[in-house]
ZAPA-256144 format. One record per residue (C-alpha): y, x, z; residue in one letter. Coordinates in pm, whole numbers, padded with zeros to 5 digits, always signed. Layout:
N
YXZa...
END
This chain:
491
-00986+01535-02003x-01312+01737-01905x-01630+01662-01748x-01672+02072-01750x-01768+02260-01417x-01432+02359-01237x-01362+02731-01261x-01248+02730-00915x-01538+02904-00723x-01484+02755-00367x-01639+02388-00528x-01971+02576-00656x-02009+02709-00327x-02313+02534-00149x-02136+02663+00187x-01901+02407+00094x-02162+02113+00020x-02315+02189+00331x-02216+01933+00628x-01988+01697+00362x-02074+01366+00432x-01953+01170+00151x-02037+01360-00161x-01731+01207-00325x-01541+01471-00120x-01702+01733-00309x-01426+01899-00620x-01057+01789-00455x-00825+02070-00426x-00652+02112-00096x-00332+02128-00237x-00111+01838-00058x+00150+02019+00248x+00173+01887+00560x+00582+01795+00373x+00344+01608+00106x+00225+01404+00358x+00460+01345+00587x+00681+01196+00297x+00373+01020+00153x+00324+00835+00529x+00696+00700+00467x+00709+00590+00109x+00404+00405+00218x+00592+00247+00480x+00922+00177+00185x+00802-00012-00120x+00818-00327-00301x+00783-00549-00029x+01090-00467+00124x+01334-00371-00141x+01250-00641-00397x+01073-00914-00162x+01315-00932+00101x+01557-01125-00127x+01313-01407-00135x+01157-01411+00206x+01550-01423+00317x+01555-01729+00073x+01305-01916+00223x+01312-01828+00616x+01627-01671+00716x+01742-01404+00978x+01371-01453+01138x+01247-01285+00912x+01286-00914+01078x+01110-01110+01377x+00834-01160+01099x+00826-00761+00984x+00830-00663+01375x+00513-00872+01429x+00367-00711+01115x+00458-00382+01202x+00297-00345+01526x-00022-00452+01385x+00013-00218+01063x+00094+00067+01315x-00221-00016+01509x-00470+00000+01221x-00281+00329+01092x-00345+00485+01455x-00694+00351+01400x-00758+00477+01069x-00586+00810+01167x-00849+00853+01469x-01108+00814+01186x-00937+01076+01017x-00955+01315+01279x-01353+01244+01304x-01426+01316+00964x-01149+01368+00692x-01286+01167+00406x-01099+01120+00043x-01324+00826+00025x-01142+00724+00341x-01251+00394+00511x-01490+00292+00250x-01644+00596+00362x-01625+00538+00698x-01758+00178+00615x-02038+00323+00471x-02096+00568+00794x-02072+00237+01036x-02184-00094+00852x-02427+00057+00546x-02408+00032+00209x-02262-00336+00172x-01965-00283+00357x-01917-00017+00170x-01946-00203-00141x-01724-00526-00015x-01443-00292+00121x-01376-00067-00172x-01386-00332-00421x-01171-00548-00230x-00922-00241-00218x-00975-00201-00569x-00885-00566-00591x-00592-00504-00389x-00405-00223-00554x-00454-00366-00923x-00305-00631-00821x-00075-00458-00627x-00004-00243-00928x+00074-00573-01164x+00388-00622-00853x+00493-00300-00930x+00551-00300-01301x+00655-00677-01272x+00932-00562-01012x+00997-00233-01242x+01070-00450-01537x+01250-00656-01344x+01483-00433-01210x+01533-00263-01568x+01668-00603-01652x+01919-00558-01425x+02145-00360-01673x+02277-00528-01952x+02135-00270-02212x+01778-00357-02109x+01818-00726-02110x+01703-00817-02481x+01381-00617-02385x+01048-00873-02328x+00990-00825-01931x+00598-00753-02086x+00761-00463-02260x+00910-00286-02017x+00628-00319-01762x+00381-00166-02003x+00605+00145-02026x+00641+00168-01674x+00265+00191-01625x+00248+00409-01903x+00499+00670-01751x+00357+00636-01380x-00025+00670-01525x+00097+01028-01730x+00160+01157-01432x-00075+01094-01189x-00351+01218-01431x-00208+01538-01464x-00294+01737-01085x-00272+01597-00683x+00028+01842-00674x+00238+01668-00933x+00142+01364-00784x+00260+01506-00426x+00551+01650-00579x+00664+01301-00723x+00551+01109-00422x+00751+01376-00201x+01096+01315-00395x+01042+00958-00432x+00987+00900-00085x+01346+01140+00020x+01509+00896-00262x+01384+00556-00019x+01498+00738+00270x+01825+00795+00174x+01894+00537-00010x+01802+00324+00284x+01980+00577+00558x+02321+00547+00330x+02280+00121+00342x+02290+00153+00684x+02555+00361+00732x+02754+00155+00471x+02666-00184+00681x+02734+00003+01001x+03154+00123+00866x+03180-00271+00745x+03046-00397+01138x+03301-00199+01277x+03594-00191+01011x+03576-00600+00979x+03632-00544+00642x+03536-00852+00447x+03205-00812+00200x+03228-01081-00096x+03503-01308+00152x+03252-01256+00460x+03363-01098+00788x+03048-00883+00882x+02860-00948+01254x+02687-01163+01381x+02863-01484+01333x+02694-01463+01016x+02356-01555+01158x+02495-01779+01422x+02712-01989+01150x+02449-01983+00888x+02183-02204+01106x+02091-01955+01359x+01761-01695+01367x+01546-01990+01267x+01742-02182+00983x+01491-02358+00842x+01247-02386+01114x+00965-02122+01288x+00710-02295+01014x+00837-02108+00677x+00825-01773+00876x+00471-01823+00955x+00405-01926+00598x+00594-01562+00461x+00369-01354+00713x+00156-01297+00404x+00410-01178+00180x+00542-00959+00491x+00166-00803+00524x+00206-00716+00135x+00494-00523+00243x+00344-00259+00442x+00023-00250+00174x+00007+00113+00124x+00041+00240+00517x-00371+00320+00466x-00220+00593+00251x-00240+00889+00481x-00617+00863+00496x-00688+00879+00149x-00443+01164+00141x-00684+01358+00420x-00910+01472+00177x-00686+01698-00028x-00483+01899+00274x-00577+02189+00457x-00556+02059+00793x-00584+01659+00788x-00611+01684+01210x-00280+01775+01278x-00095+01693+00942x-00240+01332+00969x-00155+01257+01343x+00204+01348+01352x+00236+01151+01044x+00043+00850+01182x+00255+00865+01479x+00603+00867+01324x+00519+00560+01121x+00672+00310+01442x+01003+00403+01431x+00999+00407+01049x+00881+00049+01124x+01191-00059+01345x+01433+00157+01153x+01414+00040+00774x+01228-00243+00747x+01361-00434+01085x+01720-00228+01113x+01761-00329+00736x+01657-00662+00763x+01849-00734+01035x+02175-00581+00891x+02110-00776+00564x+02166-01071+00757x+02470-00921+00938x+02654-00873+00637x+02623-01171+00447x+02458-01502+00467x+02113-01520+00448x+02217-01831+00147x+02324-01575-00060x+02028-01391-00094x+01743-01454-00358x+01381-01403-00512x+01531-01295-00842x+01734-00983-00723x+01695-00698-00456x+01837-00792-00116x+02027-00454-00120x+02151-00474-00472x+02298-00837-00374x+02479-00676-00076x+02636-00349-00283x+02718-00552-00581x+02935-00726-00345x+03101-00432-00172x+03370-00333-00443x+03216+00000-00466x+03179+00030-00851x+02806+00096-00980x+02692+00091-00604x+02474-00240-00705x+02327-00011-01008x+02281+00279-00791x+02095+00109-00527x+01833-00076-00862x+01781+00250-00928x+01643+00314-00603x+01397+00011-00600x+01273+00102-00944x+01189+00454-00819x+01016+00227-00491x+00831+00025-00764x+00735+00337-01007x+00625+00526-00632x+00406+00226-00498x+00206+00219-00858x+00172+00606-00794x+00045+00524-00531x-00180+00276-00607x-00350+00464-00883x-00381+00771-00672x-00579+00624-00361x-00750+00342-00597x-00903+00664-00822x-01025+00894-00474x-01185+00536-00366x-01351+00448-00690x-01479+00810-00676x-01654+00804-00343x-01781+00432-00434x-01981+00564-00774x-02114+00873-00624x-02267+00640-00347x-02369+00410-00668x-02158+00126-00600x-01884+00161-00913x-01934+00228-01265x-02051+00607-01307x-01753+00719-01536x-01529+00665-01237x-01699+00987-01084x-01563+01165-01348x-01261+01419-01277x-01068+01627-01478x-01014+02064-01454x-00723+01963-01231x-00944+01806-01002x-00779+01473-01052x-01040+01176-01050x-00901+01042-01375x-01220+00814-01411x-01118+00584-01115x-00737+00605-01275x-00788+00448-01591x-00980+00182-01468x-00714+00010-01255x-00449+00111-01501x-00683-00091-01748x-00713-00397-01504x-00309-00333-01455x-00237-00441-01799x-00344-00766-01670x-00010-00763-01541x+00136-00699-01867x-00029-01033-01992x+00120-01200-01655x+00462-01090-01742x+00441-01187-02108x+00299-01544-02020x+00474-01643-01654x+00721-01401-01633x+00863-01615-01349x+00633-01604-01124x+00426-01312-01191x+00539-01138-00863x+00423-01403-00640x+00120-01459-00809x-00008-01117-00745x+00113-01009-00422x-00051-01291-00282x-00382-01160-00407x-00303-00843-00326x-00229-00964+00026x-00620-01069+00067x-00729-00742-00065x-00454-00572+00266x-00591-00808+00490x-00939-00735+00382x-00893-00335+00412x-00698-00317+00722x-00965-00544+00868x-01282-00337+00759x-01030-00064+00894x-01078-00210+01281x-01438-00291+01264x-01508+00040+01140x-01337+00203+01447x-01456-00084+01689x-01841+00054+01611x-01687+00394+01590x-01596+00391+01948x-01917+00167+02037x-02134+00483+01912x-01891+00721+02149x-01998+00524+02436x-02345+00541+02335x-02273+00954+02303x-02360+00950+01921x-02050+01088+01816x-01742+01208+01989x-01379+01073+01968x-01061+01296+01950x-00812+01368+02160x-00537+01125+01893x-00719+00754+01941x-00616+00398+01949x-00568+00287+02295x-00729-00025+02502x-01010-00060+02231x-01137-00299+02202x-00877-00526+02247x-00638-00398+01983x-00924-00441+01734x-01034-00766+01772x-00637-00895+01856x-00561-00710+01524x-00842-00871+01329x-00782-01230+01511x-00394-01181+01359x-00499-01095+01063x-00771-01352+00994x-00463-01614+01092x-00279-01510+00819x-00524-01623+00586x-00515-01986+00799x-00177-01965+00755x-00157-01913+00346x-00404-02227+00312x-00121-02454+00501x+00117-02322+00260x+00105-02602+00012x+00480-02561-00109x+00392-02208-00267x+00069-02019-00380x-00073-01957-00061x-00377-02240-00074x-00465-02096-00432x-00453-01787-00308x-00708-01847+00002x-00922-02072-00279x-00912-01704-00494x-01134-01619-00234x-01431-01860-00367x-01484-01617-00668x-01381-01337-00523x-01687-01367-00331x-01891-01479-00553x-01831-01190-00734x-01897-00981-00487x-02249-01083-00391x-02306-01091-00821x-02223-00731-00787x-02388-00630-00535x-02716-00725-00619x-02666-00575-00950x-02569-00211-00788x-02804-00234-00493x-03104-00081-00633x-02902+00203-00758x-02721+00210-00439x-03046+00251-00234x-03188+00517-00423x-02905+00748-00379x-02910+00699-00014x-03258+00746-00034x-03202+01087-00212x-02867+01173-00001x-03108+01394+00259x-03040+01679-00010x-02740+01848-00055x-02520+01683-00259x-02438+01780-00614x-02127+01891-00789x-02058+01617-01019x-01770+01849-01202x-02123+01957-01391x
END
């Protein structure tokens, strides 16, 4: 890696500098296609959640739990439409931290990128716990130490997002066609046993299923309020297509058709799968410790369908740590040119690739190495119940940013688009109401690790306020020096 000045011309030019409002935006290439991010919207709408975490939120509240990914949905879709609107203001790598910065100051600023930061390490310690996982699936792999196989997977997915945006787009853009698919061809496999009758593992597919098996609500509405947190974890990396903004040529068309195709996405694969999950075998039969979709195929007679379809939510797994490293690095990079994050996450390489940022959460994603190695058990739930905070806390800042946003439009400080959020500002403060009752929620959940999870926030905080008042003099006196034009850190 270099700290050298990028050859590239158009990043020296100080026609360029001029009017960027976050100098973290300054040195990205703009070399992400409108294809890049259309695919990028829906692998961030495909991940972990679903294709490994359905098993167990099956497992613990039945058929309702598509009613569960529904609810979620509509309120993910509203803070992407928000966060796209933001977008279409001012395209910002830095995304809503940025936009944090532009509407509450510094602090907010501070709180909401290291509470994203928090969110995708710990998001990234799923990933390799659910890649390792899956790798155990075959019988070659299963002598391997789960610890073992999730530090390779990080190793692999950190290679190649340190190498340029394109290969990163380029991965993220196949990986995302693979989900798709793979998901399309379970449907249409579920849809020929509906309407064949053809028996999957001694079951008769419809819905009879559901109705013999306890009904929608099995075990009672309670456990499916109690999984809305793990359901919110599900849709973690929908924020996505802003971070994306800042490195395509023209984030204020690319971004809204993308924003707006994310609702059907929604009701198709997460709610269509869900739903014909439960129409093909009994909700019993499915389980924390293996892929919803793998239990169904294994079960079809197809030989190596149940293999196929692992391979699928590995490449989900290896695509949401991608993921996570990619936005986590453009974040951590408009956070320490504002002074907020450690200086050497500023740094980016001659293939404009913050690689600073990068390391850093892969560092704090070994943590999740240790996890594996010591509760290999329960090192899923662990962390996507943190990470669940840290979505809760982003998509939050998220609607309070664009709540103010449209307060200033009023006020005829700035101007909003044409592509907006409608009926603000109820969908704000219903969204942010919802999503602060989640957290309610995880403290009643004594049975699991939601009450820890909520008591996480104790430090968390505390931790917060420690580091801010050790950044905010820093913090201050670049604001205080931001009136000039801001400087190529590539230097």
């Amino acid at each position: 890696m270099h700290q050298d000045r990028n050859p590239d011309s158009r990043l020296d030019d100080p026609t360029t500098a001029e009017g960027v409002a976050d100098a973290g935006d300054l040195g990205y290439s703009k070399t992400l296609k409108p294809r890049h991010i259309s695919m990028i919207a829906i692998g961030g709408a495909i991940g972990t959640g679903l294709l490994y975490g359905a098993g167990g939120n099956l497992a613990k509240a039945g058929p309702a739990l598509a009613i569960a990914y529904l609810v979620c949905g509509v309120f993910a879709f509203f803070v992407v439409r928000a966060l796209g609107e933001l977008v279409v203001h001012r395209p910002s790598s830095g995304s809503f931290v940025s936009y944090a910065r532009e509407f509450l100051g510094e602090q907010g600023a501070f709180a909401a990128g290291w509470m994203y930061v928090l969110q995708w390490s710990t998001a990234g310690m799923a990933d390799i716990t659910a890649a390792a996982v899956y790798v155990h699936y075959w019988s070659m792999f299963t002598s391997v130490p789960q610890w073992v196989l999730a530090a390779i997977a990080l190793g692999i997915v950190l290679t190649v997002n340190l190498i340029s945006v394109k290969a990163f787009g380029e991965m993220e853009f196949w990986f995302a066609i693979v989900k798709v698919a793979a998901l399309v061809i379970f449907l249409l496999i579920g849809i020929y046993f509906l309407v064949s009758r053809e028996p999957v593992d001694g079951h008769t597919a419809g819905v009879s299923l559901i109705a013999d098996n306890g009904g929608m609500f099995p075990l009672g509405i309670w456990p499916v309020v109690l999984i809305t947190q793990t359901v919110i974890f599900a849709y973690a990396a929908v924020e996505m297509v802003g971070v994306t903004a800042g490195e395509t040529e023209d984030p204020a068309t690319v971004v809204p058709r993308a924003v707006n195709s994310i609702m059907w996405r929604v009701a198709i694969f997460y709610v269509g799968s869900v739903v014909m999950l439960t129409l093909l075998l009994p909700w019993t039969s499915y389980s924390a410790n293996e892929s919803p979709f793998v239990t169904v195929l294994s079960k079809i007679g197809v030989p190596s369908a149940g293999g196929i379809m692992n391979l699928v939510v590995l490449t989900a797994a290896l695509s949401s740590l991608n993921s996570g490293l990619y936005t986590t690095g453009r974040i951590l990079r408009s956070m320490s040119m504002a002074g907020s994050a450690p200086s050497f996450t500023a740094r980016m390489s001659r293939s404009h690739v913050p690689y600073g940022g990068i390391l850093l959460v892969a560092v704090v994603a070994l943590l999740g190495v240790a996890l594996n190695a010591w509760l290999p058990d329960k090192a899923f739930e662990i962390v996507t119940n943190i990470s669940s905070l840290g979505v809760i806390s982003t998509w939050s800042m998220i609607m309070i940013c664009h709540l103010l946003f449209v307060r200033r439009a009023k006020q005829g400080l700035v101007h909003r688009p044409a592509f907006r959020l409608w009926a603000s500002p109820w969908i704000e403060l219903s969204t942010v109401a919802f999503l602060l009752a989640v957290v309610v929620m995880m403290w009643f959940d004594t049975d699991g690790a939601g009450r820890d999870t909520v008591l996480t926030l104790i430090p968390i905080a505390a931790a917060l306020l420690i580091g801010w008042y050790a950044v905010r003099r820093r913090v201050h006196r670049i604001a205080s020096e931001s009136e000039a034009p801001p400087v190529d850190p590539l230097r």
